[in-house]
C-alpha positions in Angstrom: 99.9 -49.7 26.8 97.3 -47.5 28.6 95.5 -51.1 29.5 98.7 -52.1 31.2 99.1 -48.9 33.4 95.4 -48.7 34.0 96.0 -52.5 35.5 98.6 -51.5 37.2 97.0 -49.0 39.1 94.0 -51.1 40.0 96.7 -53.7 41.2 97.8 -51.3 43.6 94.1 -50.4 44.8 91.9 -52.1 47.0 88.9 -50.3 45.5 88.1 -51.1 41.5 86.1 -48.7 39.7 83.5 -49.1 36.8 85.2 -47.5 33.6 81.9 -45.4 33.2 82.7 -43.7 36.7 84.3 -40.6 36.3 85.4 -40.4 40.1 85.4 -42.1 43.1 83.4 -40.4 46.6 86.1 -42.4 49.3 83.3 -40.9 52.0 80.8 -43.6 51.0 83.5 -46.3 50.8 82.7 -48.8 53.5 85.0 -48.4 56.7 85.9 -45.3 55.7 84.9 -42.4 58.7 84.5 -38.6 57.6 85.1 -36.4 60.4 83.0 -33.0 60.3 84.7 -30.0 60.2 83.8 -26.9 63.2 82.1 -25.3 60.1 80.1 -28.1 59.0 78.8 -29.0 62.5 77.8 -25.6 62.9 76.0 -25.3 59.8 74.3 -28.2 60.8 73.5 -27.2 64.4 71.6 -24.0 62.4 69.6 -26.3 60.2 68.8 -28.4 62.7 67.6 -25.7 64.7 65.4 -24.0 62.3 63.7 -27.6 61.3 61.8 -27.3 64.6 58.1 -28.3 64.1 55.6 -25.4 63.7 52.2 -25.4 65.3 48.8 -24.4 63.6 46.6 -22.5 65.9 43.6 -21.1 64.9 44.5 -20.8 60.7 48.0 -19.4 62.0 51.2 -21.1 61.4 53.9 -20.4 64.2 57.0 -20.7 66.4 58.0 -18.7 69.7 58.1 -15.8 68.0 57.0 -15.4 64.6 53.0 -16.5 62.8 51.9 -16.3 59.7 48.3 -16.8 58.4 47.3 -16.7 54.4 43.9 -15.9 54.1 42.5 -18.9 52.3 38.9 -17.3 52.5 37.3 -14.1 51.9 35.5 -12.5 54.5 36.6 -14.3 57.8 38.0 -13.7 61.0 41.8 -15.4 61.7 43.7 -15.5 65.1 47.1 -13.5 63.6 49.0 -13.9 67.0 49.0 -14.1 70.5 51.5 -11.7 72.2 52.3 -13.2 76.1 52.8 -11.2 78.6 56.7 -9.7 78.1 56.9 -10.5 74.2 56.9 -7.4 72.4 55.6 -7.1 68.7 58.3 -6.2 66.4 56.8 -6.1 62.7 53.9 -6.9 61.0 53.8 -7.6 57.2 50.9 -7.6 54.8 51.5 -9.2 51.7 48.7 -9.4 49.2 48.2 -11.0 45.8 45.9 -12.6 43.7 45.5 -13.8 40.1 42.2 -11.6 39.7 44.5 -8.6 40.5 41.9 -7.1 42.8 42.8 -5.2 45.7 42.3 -6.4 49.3 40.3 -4.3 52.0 42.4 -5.7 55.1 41.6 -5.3 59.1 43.5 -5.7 62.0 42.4 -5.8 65.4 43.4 -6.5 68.8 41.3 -7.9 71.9 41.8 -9.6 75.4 38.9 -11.9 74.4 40.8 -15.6 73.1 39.7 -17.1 70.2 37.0 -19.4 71.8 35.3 -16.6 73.2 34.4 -14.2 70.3 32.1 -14.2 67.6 31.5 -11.7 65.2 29.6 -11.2 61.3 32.2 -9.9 58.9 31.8 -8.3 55.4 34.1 -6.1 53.1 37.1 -6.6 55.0 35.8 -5.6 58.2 34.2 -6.8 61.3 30.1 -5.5 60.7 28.8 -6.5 64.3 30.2 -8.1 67.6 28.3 -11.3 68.9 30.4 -12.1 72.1 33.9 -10.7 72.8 35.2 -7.1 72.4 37.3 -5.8 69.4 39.2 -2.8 69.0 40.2 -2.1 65.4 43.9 -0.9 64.8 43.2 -0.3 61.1 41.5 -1.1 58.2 43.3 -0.3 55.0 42.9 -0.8 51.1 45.9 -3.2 50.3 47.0 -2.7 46.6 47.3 -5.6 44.6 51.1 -7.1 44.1 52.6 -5.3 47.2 53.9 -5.7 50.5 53.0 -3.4 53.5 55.0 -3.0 56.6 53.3 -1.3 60.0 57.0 -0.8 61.5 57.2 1.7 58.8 54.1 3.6 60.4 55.2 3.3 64.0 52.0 1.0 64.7 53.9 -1.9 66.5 55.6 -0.2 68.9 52.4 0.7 71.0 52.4 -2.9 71.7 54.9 -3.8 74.0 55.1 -5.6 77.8 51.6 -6.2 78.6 51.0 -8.1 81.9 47.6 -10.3 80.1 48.2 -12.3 76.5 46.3 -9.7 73.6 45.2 -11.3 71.1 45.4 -10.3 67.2 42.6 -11.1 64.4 42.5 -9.8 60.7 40.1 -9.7 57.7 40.6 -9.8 54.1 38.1 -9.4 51.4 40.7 -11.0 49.2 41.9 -14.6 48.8 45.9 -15.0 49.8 46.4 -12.0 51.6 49.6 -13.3 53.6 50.4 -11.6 57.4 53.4 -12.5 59.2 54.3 -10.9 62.7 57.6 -10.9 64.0 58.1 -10.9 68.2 60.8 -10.3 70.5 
């Protein structure tokens, strides 16, 4: 008796379903048109939004307004950021962490000199000597291992605000995967 209602159905459907499928998806049914709802095409606007492609300058990853740079090696010099004139930076993050568990001795600094014009000799998580370019040294800090640092706690970011040149930003780690990420308005 189930056979002959189960036949009966199918009768009655243009669409016949394997008895291993436990449900039928009528949106990938050919000729048949989903309309998005207002809240899916929204959601999708977003994603489609954030997907944008990022550019790598100078070991930094970054959009308009946010960079990020991992310190792959120890000991070297890495473009952070470029603030334009009008952008104001918002917050910088130091995240550090290693499977040695060593703490990192970390340095910021700021310049008007561009990445293709300095040079400089680093060692212990600082710059040792200037070669071409000028540098002036926001901090250097010991970063403990397994935590996160942020400078908008210490009032440090707000000093940098509407400059009428592009200032550069460059850091140091004597760490491996020391992680910064800068966050602009």
């Amino acid at each position: 008796m189930a056979r002959e209602e189960e036949s009966k159905f199918v009768k009655k459907s243009d669409y016949r379903r394997s008895r291993f499928e436990t449900g039928i998806n009528r949106s990938t049914r050919p000729g048949t048109v989903r309309q998005l709802s207002s809240r899916e095409r929204r959601r999708r606007e977003i994603v489609q939004r954030t997907r944008e492609p990022l550019q790598v300058q100078g070991g930094a990853v970054s959009t308009d307004n946010l960079s990020f740079v991992k310190t792959d090696n120890t000991n070297t010099l890495y473009t952070l950021t470029t603030l334009n004139p009008g952008q104001n930076l918002k917050e910088v993050l130091i995240s550090h962490w290693n499977s040695g568990s060593n703490d990192a001795v970390v340095s910021m600094y700021w310049s008007i000199s561009g990445p293709n014009d300095v040079s400089a000799t680093v060692a212990a998580g600082r710059i040792t000597s200037q070669q071409s370019g000028n540098f002036i040294r926001i901090f250097t800090m010991t970063v403990p291992h397994a935590s996160v640092i942020s400078l908008d706690d210490s009032g440090i970011t707000t000093n940098f605000s509407n400059f009428s040149k592009p200032i550069f930003f460059y850091v140091i780690s004597s760490q491996q995967y020391t992680q910064f990420t800068v966050i602009k308005s």
